[in-house]
N, C-alpha and C positions, 0 to 999 in steps of 0.2 A: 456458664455465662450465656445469657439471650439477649439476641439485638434485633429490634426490627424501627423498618424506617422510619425515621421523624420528620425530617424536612427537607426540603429543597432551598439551595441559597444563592440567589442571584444577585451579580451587582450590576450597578445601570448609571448610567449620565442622566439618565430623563427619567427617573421614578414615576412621576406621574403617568409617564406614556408605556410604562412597562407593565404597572398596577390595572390601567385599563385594558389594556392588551389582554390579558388574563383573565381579567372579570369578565368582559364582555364575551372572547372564546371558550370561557370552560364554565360560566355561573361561578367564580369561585367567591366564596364570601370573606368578610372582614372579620378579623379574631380580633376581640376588644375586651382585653380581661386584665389582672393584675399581674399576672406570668408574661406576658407581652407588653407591658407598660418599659418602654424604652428611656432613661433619666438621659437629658440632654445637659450636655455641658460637656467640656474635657476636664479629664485630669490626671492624675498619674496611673490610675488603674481601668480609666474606661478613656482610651487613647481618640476612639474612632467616636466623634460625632456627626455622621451622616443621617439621615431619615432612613425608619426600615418602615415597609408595610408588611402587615404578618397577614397572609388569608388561608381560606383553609377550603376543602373541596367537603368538608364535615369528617373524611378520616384521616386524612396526609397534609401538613402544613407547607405553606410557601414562605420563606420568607426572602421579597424583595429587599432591595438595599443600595443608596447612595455608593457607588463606585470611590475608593479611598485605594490608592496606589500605595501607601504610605504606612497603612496600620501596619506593617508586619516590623518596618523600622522601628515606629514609637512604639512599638510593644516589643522590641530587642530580642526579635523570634527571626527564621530564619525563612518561615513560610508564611506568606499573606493571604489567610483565608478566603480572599476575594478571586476567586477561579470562576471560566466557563465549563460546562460540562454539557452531556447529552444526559435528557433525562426523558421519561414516558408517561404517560397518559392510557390507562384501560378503558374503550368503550364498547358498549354493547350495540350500536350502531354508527360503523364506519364511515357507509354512504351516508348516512346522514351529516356524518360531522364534514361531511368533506362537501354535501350543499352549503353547507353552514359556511364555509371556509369562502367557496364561490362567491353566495352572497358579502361577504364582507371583504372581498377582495383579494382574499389571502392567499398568494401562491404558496402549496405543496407538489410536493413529488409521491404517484401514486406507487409503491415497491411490489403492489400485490402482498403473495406470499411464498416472496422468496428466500428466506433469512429460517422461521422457523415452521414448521410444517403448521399448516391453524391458525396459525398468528397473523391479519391481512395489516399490512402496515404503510402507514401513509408516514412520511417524516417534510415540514416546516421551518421555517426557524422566527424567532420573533422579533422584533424591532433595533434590537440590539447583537441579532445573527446570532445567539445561541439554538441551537438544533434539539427539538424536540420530537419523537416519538409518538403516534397515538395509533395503537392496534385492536384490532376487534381479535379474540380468540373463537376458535371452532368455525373458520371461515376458508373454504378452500378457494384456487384459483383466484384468478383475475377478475 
């Protein structure tokens, strides 16, 4: 059996301001295709009608998501797939993303590279205080 990662799943009270958040920080683009076509309505098998945006960075999918406290009830499951998490970000220029971050306002915390030898790591969080990750690899010191 092989696994490898598909997406990221966030949910948000502001879609709109989550979708931008991301776009405008990482270039990430819109997935508009028949696999990502969302059917709107409820009903006994598709509980959860909130809005998802599906983007993509061209290899790793996002997909954001209207916050539903409730799908794990009307779906009579025990676990509500709507969780925070920490997730990452690889770039090949750190100080640059963390100009990028300056200019747009965005407080991070610089970590260096203390966590994994290489790894220069800066950690964020976005609009709705999930904690993200963005490390440059083969990068020593502070």
């Amino acid at each position: 059996m092989n696994f490898k990662f598909h997406h990221m799943n966030l949910c948000t009270d502001s879609l709109p301001r989550l979708t931008k958040f991301y776009q405008t920080l990482f270039d990430l683009g819109t997935i508009k295709d028949e696999e990502h076509t969302v059917v709107s309505g409820q009903s006994p098998s598709r509980p959860y009608t909130g809005k998802v945006d599906f983007l993509s960075d061209g290899a790793i999918e996002f997909h954001w998501a209207e916050r539903d406290l409730d799908t794990g009830f009307k779906m009579k499951q025990f676990v509500n797939p709507m969780a925070h998490g920490h997730f990452c970000f690889r770039t090949d220029d750190i100080k640059g993303f963390m100009r990028r971050c300056d200019e747009l306002g965005i407080r991070y915390s610089d970590y260096g590279t203390w966590a994994i030898p290489g790894w220069y790591q800066v950690f964020l969080q976005d609009p709705d205080g999930n904690v993200i990750e963005v490390h440059q690899p083969g990068v020593f010191g502070k």
